[in-house]
C-alpha positions in Angstrom: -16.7 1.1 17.3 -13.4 2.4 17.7 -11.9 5.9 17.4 -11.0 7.0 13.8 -7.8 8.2 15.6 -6.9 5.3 17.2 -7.2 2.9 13.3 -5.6 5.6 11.9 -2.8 4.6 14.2 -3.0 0.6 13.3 -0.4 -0.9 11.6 -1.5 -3.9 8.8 1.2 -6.2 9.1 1.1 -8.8 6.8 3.7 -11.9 6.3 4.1 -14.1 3.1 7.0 -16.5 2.7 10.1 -15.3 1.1 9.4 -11.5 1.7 13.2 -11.1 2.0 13.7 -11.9 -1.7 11.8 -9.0 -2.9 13.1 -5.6 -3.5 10.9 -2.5 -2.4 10.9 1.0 -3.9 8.7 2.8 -1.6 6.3 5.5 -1.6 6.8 6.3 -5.9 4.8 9.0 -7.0 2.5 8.1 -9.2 0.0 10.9 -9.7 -1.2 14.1 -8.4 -5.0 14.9 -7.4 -6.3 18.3 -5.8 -2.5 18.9 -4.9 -2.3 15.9 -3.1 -0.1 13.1 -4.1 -0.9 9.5 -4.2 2.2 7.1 -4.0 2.8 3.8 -4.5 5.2 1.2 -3.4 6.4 -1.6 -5.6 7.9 -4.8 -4.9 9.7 -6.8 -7.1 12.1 -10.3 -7.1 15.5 -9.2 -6.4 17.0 -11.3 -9.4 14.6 -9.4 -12.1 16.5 -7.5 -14.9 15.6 -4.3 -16.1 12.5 -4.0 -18.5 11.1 -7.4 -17.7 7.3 -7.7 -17.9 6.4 -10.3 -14.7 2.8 -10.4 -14.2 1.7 -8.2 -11.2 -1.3 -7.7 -8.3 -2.4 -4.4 -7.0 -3.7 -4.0 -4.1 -5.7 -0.3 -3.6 -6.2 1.7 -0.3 -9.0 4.1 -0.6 -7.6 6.0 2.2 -8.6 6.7 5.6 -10.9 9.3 5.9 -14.0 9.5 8.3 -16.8 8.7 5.9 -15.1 5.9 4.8 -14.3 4.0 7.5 -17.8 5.0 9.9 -19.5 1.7 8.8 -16.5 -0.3 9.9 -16.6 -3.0 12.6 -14.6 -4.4 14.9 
């Protein structure tokens, strides 16, 4: 297995086509837990006006910590 520290290190680097049509507001506050704060970014089309519902998919990191990533693979 590798070292914790060395995934913590790991970029994910994933490509989909026409990522440079999207706009990014990165690392948004969203809500506080035990004083830490969990962030967000958001992407969105660059020709969408303001207060338009588009429909949206979340994708949720549980975080890195040691217990859960022990069972992980390579």
């Amino acid at each position: 297995m590798r070292d914790l520290n060395e995934i913590n290190r790991m970029r994910v680097v994933y490509q989909h086509p026409h990522m440079e049509q999207v706009s990014v507001r990165k690392d948004i506050l969203y809500k506080t837990v035990n004083e830490e704060s969990l962030k967000m970014d958001v992407y969105y089309p660059l020709d969408m006006p303001s207060h338009t519902s588009r429909p949206a998919v979340l994708l949720v990191h549980g975080g890195s910590q040691a217990k859960s990533v022990e069972h992980v693979k390579e």
